[in-house]
C-alpha positions in Angstrom: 22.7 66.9 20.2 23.4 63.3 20.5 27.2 62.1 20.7 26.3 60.0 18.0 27.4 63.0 15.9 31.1 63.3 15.0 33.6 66.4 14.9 33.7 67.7 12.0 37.7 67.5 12.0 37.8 63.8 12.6 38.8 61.5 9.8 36.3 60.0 7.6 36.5 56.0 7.7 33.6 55.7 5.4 31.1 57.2 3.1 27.8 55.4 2.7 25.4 57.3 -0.3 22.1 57.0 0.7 19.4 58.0 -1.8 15.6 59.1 -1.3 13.1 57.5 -3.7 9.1 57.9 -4.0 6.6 59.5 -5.5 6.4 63.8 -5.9 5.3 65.2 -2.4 5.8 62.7 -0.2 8.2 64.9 2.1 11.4 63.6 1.0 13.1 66.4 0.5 11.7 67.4 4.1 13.1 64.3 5.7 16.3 64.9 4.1 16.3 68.3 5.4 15.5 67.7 8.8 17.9 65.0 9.2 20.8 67.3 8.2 19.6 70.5 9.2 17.0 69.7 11.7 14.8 72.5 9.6 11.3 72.2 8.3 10.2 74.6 5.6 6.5 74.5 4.7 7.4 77.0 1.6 9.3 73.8 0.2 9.2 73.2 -3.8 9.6 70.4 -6.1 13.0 69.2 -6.1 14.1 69.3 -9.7 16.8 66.7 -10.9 19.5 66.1 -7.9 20.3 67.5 -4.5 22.5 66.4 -1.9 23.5 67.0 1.4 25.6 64.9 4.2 25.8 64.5 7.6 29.1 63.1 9.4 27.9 60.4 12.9 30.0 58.3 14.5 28.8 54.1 14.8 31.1 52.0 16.7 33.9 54.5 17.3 34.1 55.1 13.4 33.3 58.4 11.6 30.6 58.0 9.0 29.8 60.5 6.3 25.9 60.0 5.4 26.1 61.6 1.9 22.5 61.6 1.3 20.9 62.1 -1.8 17.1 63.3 -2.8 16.0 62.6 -6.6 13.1 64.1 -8.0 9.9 62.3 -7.8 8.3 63.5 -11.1 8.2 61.0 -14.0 10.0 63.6 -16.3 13.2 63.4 -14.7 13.0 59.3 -13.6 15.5 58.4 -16.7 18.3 61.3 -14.9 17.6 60.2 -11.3 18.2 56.2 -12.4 22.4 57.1 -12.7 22.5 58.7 -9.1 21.6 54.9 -8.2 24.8 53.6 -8.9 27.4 53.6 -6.1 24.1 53.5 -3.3 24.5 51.7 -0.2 20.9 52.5 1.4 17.8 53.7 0.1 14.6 55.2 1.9 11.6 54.6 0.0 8.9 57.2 0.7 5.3 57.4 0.3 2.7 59.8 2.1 0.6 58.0 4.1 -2.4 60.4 3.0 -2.5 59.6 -0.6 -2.7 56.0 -1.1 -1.5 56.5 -4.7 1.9 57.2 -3.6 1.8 54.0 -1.7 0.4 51.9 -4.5 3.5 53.2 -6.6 5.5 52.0 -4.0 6.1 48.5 -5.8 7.0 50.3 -8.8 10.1 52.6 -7.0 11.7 49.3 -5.5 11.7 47.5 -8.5 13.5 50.1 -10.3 16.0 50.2 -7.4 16.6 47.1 -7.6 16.8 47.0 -10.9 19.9 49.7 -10.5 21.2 49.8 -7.3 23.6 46.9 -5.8 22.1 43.7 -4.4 23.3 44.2 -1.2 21.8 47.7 -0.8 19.7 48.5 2.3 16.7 49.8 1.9 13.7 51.2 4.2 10.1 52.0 3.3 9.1 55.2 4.9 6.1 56.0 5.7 5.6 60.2 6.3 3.6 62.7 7.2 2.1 60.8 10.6 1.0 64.5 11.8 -1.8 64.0 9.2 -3.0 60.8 11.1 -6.6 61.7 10.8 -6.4 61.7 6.6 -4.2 58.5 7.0 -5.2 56.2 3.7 -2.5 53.5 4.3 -3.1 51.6 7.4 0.2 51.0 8.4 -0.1 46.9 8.7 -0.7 47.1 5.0 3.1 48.7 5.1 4.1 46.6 7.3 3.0 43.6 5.6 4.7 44.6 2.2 7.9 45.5 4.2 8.0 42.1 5.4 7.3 40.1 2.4 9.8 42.3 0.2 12.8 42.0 3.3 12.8 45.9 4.3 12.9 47.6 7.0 9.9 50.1 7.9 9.1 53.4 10.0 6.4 55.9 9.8 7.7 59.4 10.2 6.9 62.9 10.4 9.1 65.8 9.1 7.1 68.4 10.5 6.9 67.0 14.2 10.5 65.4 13.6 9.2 62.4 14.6 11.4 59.3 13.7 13.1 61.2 11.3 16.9 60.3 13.0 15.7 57.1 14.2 15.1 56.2 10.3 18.0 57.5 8.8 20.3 55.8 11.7 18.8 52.0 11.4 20.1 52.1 8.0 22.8 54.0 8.1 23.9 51.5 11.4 22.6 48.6 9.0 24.9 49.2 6.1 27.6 49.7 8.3 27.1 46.5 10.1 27.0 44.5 6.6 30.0 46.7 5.6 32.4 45.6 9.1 30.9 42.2 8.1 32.3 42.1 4.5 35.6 43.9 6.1 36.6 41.2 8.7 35.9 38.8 6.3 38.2 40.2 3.8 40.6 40.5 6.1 40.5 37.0 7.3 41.0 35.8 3.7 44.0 38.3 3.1 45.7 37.5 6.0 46.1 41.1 7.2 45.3 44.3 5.6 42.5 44.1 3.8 41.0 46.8 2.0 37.0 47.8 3.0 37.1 50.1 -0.3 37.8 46.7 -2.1 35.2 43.9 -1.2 33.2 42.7 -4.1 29.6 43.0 -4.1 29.3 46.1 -1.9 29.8 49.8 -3.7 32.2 51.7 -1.0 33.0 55.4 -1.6 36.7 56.0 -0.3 37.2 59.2 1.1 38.0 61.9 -0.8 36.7 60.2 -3.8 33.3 61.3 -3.4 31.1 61.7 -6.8 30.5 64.7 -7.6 26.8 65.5 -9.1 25.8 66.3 -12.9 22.2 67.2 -12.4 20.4 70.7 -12.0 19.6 72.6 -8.8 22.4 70.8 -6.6 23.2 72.2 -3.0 26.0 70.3 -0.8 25.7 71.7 2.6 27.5 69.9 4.8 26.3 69.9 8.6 28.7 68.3 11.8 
């Protein structure tokens, strides 16, 4: 396992809530799972409402909780997922590159973030299911193209084969925290001494021990070190 992965005794310095978005099927309850788990289960059903799970790493010699969470894809439960938004400091936007469909919706899921989630959010369109290369309907410059005219970061991924999975989840998870130590030292610079990371304006920090808890259905909190 790499040492990028903290005791689970250590102190938390932060908690950064990162939430899965995209259409029904695209794996991201999958991707989720073998991030924290490193499991793949080809019985896997429809999430319904919320689920979360976390994972504590360690970035630049502080201990990071990834609380990561995975809202249901299917248009019945868009109006319950839109409130686990709130308080998100990355997003992974997920589409199957098989079923051009959920790529074409694509524009639709960021604008809704966006339309939610803080402006300073990070967010990283995910493109899954590479072990399926040979039905590929998304050529992946057309992803890359819209990642780069709407400012996101993009990886094609495959939960099955595990490939990319941690490299995905780390770039923004290293991201937010780089924006985060940013906003910090400034802070701290206009305070004189002692700033407060939970306090910077403009960027949603959970403080330890204040995480939310959730309100939907079918919620599991397994928490893997």
């Amino acid at each position: 396992m790499s040492n990028l992965y903290a005791d689970y005794n250590q102190k938390i310095d932060y908690v950064f809530k990162v939430v899965l978005i995209g259409d029904s099927a695209v794996g991201k309850s999958q991707l989720l799972s073998r991030f924290s788990r490193n499991e793949f289960s080809l019985d896997s059903k429809a999430t319904i409402g919320v689920e979360f799970q976390t994972k504590t790493l360690t970035i630049d010699h502080k201990t990071i909780k990834a609380q990561i969470w995975d809202t249901a894809g299917q248009e019945r439960y868009r109006a319950v997922t839109s409130a686990y938004y709130r308080g998100a400091v990355g997003a992974m936007l997920v589409y199957d590159i098989t079923k051009r469909q959920s790529f074409d919706h694509v524009a639709r899921w960021l604008d809704e973030l966006r339309s939610h989630a803080d402006k300073n959010i990070v967010i990283m369109l995910v493109g899954n299911k590479t072990d399926l290369g040979t039905l590929r309907a998304v050529p992946t410059d057309d992803a890359k193209e819209f990642a780069q005219r709407e400012n996101l970061f993009f990886m094609e991924t495959s939960a099955l084969e595990s490939t990319n999975v941690e490299s995905a989840f780390l770039t923004v998870l290293t991201e937010i925290y780089r924006i985060i130590s940013k906003k910090a030292l400034v802070a701290n610079e206009e305070l004189g001494s002692g700033g407060n990371t939970s306090l910077l304006k403009g960027t949603k920090i959970v403080v330890p021990g204040q995480e939310p808890q959730p309100q939907g259905r079918n919620m599991n909190c397994c928490t893997s070190s």
